[in-house]
BAKOL-193403 format. One line per field, with one value per residue: residue number from 0; residue in one letter; x, y, z of N, C-alpha, C in turn. Coordinates in pm, whole numbers. Example, Ala and Ser with C-alpha at 12.3 -4.5 7.8 and 13.67 -1.06 7.14 Angstrom:
! BAKOL-193403
k: 0,1
r: A,S
nX: 1319,1285
nY: -569,-225
nZ: 780,708
caX: 1230,1367
caY: -450,-106
caZ: 780,714
cX: 1320,1290
cY: -330,3
cZ: 780,787
This chain:
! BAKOL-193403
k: 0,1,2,3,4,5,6,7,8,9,10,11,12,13,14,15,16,17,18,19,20,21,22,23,24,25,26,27,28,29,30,31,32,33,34,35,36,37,38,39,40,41,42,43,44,45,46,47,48,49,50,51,52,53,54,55,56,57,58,59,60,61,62,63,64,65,66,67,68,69,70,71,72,73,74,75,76,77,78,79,80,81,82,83,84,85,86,87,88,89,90,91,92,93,94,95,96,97,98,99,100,101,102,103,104,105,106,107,108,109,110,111,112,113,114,115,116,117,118,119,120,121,122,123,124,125,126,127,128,129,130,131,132,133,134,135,136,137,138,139,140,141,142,143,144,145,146,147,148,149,150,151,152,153,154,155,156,157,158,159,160,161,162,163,164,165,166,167,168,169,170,171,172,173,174,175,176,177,178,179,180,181,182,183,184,185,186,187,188,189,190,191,192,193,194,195,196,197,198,199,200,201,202,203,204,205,206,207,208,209,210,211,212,213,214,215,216,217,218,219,220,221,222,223,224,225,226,227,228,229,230,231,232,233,234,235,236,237,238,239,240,241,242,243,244,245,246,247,248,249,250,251,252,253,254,255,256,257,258,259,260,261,262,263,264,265,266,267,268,269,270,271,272,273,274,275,276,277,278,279,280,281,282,283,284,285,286,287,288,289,290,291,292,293,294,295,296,297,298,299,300,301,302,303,304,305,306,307,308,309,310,311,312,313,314,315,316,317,318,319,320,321,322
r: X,X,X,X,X,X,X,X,X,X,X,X,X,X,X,X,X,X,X,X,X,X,X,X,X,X,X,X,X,X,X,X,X,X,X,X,X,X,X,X,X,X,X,X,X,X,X,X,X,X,X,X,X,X,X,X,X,X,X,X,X,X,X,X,X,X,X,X,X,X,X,X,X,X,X,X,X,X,X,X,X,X,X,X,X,X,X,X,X,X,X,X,X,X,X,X,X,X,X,X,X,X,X,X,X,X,X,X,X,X,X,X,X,X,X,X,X,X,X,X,X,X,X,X,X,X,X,X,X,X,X,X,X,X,X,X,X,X,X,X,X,X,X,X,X,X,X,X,X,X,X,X,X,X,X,X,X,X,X,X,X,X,X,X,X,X,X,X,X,X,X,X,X,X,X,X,X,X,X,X,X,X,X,X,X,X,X,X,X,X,X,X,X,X,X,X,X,X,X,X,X,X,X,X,X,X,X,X,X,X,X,X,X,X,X,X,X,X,X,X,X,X,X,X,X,X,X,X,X,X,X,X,X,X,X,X,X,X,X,X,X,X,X,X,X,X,X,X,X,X,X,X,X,X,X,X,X,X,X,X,X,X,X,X,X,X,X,X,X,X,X,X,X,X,X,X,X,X,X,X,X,X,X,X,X,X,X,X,X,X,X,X,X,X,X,X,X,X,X,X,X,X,X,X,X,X,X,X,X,X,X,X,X,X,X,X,X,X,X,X,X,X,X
nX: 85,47,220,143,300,463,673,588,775,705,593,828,777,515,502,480,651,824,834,1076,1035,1260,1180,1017,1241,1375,1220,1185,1514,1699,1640,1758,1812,1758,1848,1806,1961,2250,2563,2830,2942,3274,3538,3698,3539,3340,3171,2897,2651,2569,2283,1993,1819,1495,1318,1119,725,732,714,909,961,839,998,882,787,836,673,667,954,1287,1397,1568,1935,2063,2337,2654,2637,2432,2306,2381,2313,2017,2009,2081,2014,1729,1854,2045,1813,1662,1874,1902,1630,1559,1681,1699,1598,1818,2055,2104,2172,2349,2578,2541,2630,2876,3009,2983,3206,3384,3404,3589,3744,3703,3398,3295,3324,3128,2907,2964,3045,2755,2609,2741,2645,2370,2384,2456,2236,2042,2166,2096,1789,1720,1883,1642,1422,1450,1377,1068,781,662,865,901,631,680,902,822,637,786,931,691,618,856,868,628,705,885,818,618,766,890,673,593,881,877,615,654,927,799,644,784,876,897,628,680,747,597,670,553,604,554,355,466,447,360,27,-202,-14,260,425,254,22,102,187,-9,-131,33,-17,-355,-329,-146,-355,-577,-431,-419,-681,-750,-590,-751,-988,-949,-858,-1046,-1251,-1100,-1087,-1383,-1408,-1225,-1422,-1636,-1534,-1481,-1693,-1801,-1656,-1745,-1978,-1977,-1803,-2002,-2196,-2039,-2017,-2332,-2354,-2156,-2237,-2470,-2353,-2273,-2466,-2595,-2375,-2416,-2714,-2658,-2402,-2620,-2812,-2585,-2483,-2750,-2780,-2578,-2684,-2904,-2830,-2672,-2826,-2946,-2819,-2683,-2758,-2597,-2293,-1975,-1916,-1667,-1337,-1226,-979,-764,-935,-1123,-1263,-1625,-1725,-1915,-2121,-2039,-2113,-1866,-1732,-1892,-1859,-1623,-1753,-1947,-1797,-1655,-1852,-1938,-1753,-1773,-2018,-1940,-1789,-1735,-1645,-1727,-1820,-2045,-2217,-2435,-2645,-2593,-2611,-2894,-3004,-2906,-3087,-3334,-3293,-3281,-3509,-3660,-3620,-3629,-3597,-3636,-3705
nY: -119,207,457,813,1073,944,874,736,558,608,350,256,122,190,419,583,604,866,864,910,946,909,1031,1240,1387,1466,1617,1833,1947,2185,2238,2220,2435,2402,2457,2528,2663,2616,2518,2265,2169,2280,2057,2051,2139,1928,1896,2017,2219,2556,2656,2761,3018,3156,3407,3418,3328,3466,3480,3444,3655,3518,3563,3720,3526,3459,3254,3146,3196,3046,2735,2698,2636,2353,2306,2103,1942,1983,1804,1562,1540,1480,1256,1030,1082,892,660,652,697,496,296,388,410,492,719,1064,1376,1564,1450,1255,1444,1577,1345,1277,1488,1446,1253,1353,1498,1324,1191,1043,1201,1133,1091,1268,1457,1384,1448,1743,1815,1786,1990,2215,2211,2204,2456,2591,2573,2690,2939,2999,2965,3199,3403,3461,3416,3685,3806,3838,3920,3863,3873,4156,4257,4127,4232,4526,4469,4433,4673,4842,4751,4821,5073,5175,5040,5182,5402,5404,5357,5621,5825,5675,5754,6057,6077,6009,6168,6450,6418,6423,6680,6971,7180,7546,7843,8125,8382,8638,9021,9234,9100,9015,9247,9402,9506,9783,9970,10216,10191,9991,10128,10307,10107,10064,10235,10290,10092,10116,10382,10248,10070,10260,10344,10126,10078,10331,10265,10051,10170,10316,10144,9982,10164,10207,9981,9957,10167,10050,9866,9945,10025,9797,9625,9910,9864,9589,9610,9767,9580,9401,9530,9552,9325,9273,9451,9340,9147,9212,9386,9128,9015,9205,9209,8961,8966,9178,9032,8850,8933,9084,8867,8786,9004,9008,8751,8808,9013,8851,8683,8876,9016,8841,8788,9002,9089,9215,9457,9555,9635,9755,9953,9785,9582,9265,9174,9068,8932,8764,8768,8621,8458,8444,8653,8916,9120,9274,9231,9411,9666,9667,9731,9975,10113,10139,10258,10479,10596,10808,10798,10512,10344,10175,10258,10432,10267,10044,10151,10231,9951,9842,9995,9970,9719,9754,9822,9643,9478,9306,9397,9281,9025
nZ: 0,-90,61,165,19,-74,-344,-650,-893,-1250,-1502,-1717,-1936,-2040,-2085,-2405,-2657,-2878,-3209,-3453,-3769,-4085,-4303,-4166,-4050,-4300,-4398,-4166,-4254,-4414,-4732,-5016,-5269,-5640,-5969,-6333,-6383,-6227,-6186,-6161,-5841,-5677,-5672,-5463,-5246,-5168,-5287,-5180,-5131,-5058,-4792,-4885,-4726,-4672,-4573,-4315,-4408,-4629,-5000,-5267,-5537,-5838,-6135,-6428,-6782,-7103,-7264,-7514,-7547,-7675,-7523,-7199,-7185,-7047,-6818,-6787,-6548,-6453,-6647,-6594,-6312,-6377,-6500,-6364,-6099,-6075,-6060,-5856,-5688,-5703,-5572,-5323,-5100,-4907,-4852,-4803,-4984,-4991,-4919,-5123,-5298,-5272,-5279,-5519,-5602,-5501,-5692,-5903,-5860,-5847,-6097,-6381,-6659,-6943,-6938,-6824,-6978,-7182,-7090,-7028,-7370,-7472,-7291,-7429,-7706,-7638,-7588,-7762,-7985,-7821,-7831,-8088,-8122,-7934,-8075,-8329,-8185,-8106,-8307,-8360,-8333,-8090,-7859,-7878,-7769,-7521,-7449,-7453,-7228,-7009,-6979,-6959,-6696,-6537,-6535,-6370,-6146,-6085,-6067,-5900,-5663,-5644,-5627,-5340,-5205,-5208,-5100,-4841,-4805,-4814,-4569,-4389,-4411,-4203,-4154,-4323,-4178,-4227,-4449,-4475,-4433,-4150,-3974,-3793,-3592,-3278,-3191,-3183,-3160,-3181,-3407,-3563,-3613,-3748,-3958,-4084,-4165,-4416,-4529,-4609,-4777,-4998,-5027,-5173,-5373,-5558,-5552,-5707,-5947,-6063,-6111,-6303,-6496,-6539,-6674,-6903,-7004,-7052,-7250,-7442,-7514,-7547,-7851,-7975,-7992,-8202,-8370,-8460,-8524,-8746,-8915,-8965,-9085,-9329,-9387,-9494,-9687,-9862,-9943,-10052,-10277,-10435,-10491,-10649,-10847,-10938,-11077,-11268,-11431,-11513,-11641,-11851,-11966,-12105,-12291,-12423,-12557,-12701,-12902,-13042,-13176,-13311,-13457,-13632,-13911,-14044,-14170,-14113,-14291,-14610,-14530,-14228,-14128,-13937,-13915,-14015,-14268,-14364,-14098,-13868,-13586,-13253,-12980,-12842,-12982,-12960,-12834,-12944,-13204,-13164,-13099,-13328,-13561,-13410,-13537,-13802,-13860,-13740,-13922,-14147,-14395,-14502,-14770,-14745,-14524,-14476,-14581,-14392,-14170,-14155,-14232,-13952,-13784,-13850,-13743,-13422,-13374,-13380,-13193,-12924,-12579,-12345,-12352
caX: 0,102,208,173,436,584,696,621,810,635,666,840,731,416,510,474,789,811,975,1094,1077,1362,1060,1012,1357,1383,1139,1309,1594,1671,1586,1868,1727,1860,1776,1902,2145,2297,2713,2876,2990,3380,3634,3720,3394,3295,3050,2812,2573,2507,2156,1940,1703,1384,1246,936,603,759,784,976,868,882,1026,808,895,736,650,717,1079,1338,1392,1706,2045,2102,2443,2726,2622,2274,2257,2459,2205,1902,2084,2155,1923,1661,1902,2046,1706,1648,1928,1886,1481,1596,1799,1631,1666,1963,2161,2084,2225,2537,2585,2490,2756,3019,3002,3031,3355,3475,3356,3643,3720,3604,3307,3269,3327,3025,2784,2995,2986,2634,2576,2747,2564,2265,2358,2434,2094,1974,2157,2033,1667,1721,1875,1524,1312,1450,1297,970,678,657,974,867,566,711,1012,762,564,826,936,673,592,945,832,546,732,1000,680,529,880,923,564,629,940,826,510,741,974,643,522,902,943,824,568,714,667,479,762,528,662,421,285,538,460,277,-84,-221,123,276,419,122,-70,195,213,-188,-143,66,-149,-452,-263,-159,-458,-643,-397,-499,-830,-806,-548,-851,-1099,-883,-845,-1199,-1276,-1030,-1194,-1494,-1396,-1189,-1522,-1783,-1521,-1476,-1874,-1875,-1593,-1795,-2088,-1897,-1782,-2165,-2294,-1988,-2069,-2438,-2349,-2082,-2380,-2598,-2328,-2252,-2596,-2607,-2306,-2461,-2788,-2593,-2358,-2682,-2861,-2534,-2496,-2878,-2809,-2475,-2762,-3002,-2751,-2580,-2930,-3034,-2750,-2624,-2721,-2517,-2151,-1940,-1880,-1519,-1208,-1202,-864,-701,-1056,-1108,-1416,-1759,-1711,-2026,-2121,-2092,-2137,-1763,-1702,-1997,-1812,-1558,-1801,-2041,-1728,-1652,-1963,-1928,-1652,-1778,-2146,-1944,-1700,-1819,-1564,-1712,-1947,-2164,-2210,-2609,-2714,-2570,-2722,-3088,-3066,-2886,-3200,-3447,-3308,-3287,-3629,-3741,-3541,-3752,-3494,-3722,-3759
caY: 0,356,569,929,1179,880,893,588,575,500,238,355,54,224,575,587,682,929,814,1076,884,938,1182,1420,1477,1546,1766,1961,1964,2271,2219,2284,2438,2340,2510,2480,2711,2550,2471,2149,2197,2240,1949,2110,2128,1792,1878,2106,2366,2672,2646,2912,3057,3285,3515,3351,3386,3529,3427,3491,3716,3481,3642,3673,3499,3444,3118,3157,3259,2922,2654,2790,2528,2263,2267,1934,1914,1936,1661,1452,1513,1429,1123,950,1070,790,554,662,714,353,219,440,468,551,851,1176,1391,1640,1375,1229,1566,1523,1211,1297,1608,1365,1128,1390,1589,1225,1119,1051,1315,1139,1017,1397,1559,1340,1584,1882,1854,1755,2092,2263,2167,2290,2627,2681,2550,2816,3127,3049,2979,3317,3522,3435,3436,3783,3909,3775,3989,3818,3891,4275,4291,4138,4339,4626,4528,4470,4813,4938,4708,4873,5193,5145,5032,5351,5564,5395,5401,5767,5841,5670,5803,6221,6127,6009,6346,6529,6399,6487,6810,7071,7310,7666,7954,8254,8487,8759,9084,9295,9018,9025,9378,9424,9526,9889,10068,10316,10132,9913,10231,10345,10000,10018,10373,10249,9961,10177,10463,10136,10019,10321,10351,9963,10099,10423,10230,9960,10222,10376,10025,9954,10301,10216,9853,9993,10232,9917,9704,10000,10049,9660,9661,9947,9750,9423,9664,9837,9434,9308,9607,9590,9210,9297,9522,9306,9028,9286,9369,9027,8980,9273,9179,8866,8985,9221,8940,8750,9035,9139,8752,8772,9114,8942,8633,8893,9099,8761,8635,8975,9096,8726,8806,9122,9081,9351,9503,9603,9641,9879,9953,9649,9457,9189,9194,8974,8876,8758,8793,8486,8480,8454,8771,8963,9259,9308,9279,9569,9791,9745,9775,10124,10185,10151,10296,10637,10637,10866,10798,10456,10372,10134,10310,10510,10129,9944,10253,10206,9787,9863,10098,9890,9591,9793,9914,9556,9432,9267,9331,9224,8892
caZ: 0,-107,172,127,21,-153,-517,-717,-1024,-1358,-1587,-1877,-2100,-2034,-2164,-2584,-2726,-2980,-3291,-3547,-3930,-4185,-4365,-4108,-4023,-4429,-4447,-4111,-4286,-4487,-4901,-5103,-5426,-5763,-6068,-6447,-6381,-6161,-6194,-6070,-5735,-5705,-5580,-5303,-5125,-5108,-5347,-5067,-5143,-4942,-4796,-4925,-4681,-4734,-4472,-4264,-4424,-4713,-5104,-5363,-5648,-5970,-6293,-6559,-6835,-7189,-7310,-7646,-7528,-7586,-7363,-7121,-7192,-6948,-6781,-6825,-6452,-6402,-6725,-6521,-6230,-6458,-6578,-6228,-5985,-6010,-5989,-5717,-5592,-5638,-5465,-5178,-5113,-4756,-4861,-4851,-5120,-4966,-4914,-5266,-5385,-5197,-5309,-5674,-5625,-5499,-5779,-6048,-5868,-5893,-6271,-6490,-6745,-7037,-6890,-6769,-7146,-7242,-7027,-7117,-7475,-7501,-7307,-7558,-7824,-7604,-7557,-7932,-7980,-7745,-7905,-8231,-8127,-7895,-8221,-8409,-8104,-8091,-8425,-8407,-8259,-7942,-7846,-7866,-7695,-7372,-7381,-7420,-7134,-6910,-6960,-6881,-6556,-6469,-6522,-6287,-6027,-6076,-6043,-5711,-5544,-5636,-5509,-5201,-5156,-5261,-4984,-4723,-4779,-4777,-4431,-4307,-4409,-4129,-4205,-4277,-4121,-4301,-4502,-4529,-4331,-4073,-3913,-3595,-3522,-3189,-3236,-3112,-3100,-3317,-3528,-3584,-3695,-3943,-4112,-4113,-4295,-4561,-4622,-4667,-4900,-5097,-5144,-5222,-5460,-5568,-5618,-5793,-6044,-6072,-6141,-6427,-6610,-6593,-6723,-7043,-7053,-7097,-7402,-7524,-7523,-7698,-7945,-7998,-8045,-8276,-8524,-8479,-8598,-8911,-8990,-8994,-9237,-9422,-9465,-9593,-9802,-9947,-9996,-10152,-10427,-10483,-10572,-10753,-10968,-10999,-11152,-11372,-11516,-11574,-11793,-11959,-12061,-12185,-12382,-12565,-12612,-12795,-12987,-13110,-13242,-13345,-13548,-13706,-14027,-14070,-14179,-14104,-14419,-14583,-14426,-14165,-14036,-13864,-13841,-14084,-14341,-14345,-14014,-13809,-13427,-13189,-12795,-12840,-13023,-13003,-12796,-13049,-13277,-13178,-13128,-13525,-13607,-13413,-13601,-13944,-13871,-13691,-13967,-14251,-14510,-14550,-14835,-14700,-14411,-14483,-14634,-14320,-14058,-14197,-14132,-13800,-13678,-13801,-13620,-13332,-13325,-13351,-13114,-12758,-12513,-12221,-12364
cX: 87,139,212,281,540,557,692,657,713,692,702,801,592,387,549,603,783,894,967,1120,1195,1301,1053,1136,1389,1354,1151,1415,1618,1703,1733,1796,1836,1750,1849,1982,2232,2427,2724,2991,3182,3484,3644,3618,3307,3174,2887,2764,2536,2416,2055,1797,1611,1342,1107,864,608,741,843,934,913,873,927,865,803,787,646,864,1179,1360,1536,1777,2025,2252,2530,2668,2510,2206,2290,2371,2079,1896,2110,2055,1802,1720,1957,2001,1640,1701,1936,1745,1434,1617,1711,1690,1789,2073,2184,2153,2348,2546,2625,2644,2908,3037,3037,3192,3425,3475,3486,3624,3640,3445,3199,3231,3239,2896,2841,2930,2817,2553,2633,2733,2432,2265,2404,2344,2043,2054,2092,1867,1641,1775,1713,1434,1326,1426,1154,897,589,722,941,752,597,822,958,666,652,920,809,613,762,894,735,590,863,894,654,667,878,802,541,717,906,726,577,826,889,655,637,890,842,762,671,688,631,579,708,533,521,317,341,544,316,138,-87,-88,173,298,320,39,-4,173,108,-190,-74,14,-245,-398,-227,-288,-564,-589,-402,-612,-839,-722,-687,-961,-1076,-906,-988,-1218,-1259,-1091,-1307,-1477,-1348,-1316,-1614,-1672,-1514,-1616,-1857,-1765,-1675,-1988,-2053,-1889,-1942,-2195,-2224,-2045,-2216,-2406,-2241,-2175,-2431,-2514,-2276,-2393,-2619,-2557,-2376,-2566,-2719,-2519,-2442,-2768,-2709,-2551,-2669,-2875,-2749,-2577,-2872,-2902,-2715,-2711,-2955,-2964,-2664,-2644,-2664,-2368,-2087,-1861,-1735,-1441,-1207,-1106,-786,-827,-1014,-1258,-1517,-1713,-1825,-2060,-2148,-2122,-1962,-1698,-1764,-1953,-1726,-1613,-1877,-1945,-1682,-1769,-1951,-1874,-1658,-1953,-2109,-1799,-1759,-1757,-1618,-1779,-2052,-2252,-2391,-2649,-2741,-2655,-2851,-3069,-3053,-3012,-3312,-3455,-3345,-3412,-3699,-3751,-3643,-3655,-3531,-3730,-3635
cY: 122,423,705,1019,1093,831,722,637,490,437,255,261,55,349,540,656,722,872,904,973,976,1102,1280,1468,1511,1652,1896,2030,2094,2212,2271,2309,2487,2408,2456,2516,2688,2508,2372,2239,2208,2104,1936,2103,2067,1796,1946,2179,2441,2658,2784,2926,3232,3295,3438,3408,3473,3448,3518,3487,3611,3581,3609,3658,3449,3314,3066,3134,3073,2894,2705,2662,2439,2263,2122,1860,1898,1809,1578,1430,1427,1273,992,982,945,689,537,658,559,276,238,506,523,666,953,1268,1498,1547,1303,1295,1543,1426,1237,1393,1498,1312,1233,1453,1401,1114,1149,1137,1269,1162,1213,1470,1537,1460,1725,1893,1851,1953,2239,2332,2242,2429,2701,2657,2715,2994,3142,3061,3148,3386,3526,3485,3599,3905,3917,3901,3970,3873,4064,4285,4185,4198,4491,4609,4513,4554,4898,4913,4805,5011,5242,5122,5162,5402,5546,5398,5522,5811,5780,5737,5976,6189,6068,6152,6443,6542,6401,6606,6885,7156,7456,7780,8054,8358,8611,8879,9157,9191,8997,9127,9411,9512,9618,9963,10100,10301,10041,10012,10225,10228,9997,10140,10366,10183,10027,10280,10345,10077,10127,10360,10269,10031,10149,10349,10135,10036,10267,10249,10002,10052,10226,10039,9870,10079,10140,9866,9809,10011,9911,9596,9750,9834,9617,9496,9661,9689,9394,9339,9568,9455,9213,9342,9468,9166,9057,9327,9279,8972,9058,9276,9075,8865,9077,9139,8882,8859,9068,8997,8754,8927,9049,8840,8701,8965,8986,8729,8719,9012,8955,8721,8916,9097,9201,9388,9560,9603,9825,9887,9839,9497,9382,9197,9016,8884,8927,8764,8615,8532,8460,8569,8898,9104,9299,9316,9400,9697,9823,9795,9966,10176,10189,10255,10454,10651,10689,10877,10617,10443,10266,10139,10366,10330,10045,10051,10236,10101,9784,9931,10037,9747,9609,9793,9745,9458,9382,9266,9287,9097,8755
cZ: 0,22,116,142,-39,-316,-550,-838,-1113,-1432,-1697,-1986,-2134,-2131,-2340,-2605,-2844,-3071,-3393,-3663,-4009,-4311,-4324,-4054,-4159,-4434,-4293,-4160,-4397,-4660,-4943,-5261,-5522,-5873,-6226,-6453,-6346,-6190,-6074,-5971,-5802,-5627,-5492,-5220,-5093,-5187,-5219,-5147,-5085,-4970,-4854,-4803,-4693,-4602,-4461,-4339,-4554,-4883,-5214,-5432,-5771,-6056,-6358,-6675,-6945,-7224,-7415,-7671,-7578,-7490,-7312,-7158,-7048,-6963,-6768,-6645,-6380,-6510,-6644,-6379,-6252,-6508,-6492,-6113,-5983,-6043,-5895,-5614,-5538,-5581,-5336,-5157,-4996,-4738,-4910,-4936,-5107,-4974,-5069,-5357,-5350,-5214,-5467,-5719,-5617,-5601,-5880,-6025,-5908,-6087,-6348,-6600,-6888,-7048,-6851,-6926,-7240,-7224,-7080,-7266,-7526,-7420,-7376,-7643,-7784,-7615,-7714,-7943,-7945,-7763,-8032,-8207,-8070,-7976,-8263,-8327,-8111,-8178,-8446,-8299,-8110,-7865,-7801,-7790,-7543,-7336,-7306,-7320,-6989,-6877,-6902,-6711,-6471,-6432,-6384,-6140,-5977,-6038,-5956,-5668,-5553,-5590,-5377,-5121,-5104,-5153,-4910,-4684,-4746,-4608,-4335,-4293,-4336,-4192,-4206,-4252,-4263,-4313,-4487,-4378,-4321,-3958,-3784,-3527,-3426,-3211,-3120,-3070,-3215,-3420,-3600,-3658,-3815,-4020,-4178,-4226,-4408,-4565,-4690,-4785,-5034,-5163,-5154,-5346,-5593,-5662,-5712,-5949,-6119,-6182,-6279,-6580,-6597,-6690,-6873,-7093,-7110,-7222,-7460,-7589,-7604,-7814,-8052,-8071,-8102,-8391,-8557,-8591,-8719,-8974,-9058,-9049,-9360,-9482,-9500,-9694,-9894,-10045,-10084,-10274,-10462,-10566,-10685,-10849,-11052,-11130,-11267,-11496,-11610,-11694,-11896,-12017,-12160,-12294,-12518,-12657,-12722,-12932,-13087,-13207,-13346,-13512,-13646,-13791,-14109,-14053,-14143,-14258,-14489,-14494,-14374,-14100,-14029,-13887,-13975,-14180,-14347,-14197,-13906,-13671,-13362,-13055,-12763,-12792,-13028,-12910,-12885,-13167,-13317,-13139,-13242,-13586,-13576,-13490,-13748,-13963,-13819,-13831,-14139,-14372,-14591,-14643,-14807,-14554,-14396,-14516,-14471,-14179,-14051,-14169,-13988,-13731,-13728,-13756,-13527,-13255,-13294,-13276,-12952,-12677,-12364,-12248,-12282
């Protein structure tokens, strides 16, 4: 029987013992991350990789990266990874995958050179591959619109840092005081008057300048209104003899249209001067014609001059020039 105040020990093949699997001490273990870029370790360092760690709670921004773009080269050392890891993986299904890597690393610092110059040259061969597809890729219209947008995602982020930064300086910089003088001079004392009496002389002076420029605004503005007047008549009255030319043009054309009809069977008779003889009226000629005509009907030396006067006046008379 128990007595009190006394310790019984327990049975430890009672107590569950924690056991930690080969898994979860992996996945404690810090990740070593491997990319394509990746270079074979050197000799010297047993083949190790510095661990990379990221800030709690944090991730890392992926690049953007077009998908059009070629595929990136593979290194003589990450083929040689690609090439051996699941067999390695199958002889050791125990072996988590850091150690796998170190393992993987050892084996290549120790790979015979030929054996080595196999993976080299083969990457190579890749990375000429991958300048020529990247020459080409780099003419094609793809190629341009993601260069051009991640210019201007740069841009974007130049602009919000510099607006963060410009409202951070902002919300530093102290208010400053008020430059303008008179304002530190004690109120109700002599000098306080005086500054008050140049103020007022100033600005009555303010005013009366004010009053002046209105004044001359105001003659500006009726004389502005009468030119806008003078413009508006002048443009009627430039309407009204446009019309008026108009109707003029259109009767003289209807006089030439009468005269030409009227007088088309009348040649002009002999040679008068320069003119030319039997020559008839068109809608052409029919002004040059009725100035020879003047010139043979006022010229009293000619002789068919009384013959050709009498048909001329009783064309005239019979003439409709209303029609």
């Amino acid at each position: 029987m128990e007595q009190p105040g006394t310790l019984v020990p327990k049975d430890e093949s009672q107590t569950p013992q924690t056991t930690v699997t080969e898994n979860q001490s992996a996945a404690k273990s810090a990740i070593i991350v491997k990319t394509e870029d990746d270079k074979a370790p050197d000799s010297g360092d047993n083949g190790t990789k510095a661990r990379v760690n990221f800030p709690k709670g944090k991730k890392r921004k992926k690049s953007q990266r077009d998908l059009t773009a070629p595929r990136q080269p593979l290194t003589g050392y990450v083929r040689f990874l690609n090439d051996r890891r699941e067999k390695v993986r199958a002889d050791n299904p125990n072996l988590p995958f850091p150690e796998i890597t170190k393992l993987l690393a050892s084996e290549w610092s120790q790979l015979p050179a030929d054996q080595k110059q196999q993976y080299l040259e083969a990457a190579e061969q890749d990375r000429e591959r991958y300048l020529k597809e990247l020459q080409a890729y780099k003419q094609t219209e793809a190629y341009k619109i993601f260069t051009q947008k991640q210019i201007q995602k740069k841009q974007r982020e130049e602009k919000m840092a510099a607006d963060a930064a410009a409202a951070a300086q902002q919300d530093e910089e102290p208010e400053k005081d008020s430059d303008l003088p008179g304002f530190d001079i004690p109120i109700f004392t002599e000098e306080f008057l005086d500054h008050n009496k140049g103020r007022e002389a100033e600005l009555r002076q303010l005013r009366k300048s004010n009053t002046d420029y209105e004044q001359q605004n105001a003659i500006l503005q009726k004389h502005i209104e009468n030119m806008k007047a003078a413009v508006d008549k002048l443009e009627v009255e430039t309407s009204q003899q446009r019309s008026n030319n108009a109707a003029l043009q259109q009767h003289l054309d209807s006089m030439r249209a009468i005269l030409t009809t009227n007088f088309a069977s009348i040649p002009l008779p002999g040679t008068v001067r320069i003119y030319s003889t039997n020559e008839l009226p068109t809608l052409n000629n029919i002004d040059s014609y009725m100035t020879r005509l003047h010139s043979v009907l006022t010229d009293t030396s000619a002789r068919e001059r009384e013959t050709l006067l009498t048909t001329v006046r009783a064309l005239v008379a019979r003439m409709d020039f209303n029609a």
